[in-house]
C-alpha positions as CSV (number, residue, x, y, z in Angstrom):
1,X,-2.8,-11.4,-12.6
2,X,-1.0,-13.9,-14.3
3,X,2.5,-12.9,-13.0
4,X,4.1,-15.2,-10.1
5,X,6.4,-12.7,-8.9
6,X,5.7,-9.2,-7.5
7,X,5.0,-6.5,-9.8
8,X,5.4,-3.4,-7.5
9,X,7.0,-3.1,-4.1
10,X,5.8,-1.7,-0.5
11,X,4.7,0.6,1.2
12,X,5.4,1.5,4.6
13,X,5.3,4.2,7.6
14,X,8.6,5.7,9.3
15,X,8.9,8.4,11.4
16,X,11.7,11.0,11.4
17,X,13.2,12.8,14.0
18,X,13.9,16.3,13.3
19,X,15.7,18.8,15.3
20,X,12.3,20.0,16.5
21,X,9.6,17.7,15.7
22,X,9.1,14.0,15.1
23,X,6.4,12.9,11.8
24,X,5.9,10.2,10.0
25,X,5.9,9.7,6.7
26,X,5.0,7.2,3.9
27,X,8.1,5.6,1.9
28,X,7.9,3.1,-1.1
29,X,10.8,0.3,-1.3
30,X,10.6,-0.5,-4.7
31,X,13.6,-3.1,-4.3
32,X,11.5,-6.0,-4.2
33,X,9.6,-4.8,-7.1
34,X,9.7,-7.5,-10.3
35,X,7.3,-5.0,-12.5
36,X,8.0,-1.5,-14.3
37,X,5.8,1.3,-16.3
38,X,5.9,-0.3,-19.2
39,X,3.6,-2.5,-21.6
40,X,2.9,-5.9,-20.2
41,X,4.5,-8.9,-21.4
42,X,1.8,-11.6,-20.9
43,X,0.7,-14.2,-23.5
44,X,-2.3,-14.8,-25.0
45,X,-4.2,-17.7,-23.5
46,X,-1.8,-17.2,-20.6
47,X,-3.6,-18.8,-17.5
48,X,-4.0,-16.0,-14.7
49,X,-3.3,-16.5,-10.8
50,X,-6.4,-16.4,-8.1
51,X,-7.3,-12.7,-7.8
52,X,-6.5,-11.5,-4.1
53,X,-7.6,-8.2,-2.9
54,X,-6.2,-4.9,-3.5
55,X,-6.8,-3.5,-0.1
56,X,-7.3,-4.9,3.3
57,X,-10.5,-3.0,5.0
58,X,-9.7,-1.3,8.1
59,X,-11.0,-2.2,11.4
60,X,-13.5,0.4,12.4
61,X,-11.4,1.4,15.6
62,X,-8.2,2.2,13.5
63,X,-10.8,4.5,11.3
64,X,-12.2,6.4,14.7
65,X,-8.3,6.8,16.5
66,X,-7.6,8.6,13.0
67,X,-10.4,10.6,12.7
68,X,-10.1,11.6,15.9
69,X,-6.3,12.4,15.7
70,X,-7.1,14.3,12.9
71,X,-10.3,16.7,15.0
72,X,-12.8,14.6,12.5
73,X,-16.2,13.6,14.1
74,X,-17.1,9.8,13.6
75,X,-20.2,9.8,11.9
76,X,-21.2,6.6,11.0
């Protein structure tokens, strides 16, 4: 809020082969990434951007193939 450029970077999946096994993994790219730990910056009276959301809800099939994957009943 109130920055134009991104703050942090992203997220992703990849999956690594090992010698016996393949997994995946989650990886952060932080290359992109305009913001650090560190106090902010901002001015008073600065004007702020539109919010957006955070998270993106997941469609209830994604949630059931998981839960299943993972020997978790669906109980809605």
């Amino acid at each position: 809020m109130g920055y134009k450029e991104r703050l942090f970077g992203e997220q992703r999946i990849e999956t690594y082969q090992e010698e016996d096994r393949e997994h995946e993994a989650l990886v952060y790219d932080g290359s992109k990434a305009a913001g650090r730990w560190q106090p902010g910056e901002l001015k008073p009276g600065q004007p702020l951007q539109e919010p957006e959301p955070m998270f993106k809800k997941l469609d209830e099939e994604i949630v059931e193939q998981e839960r299943t994957r993972l020997g978790k009943p669906v109980d809605w």
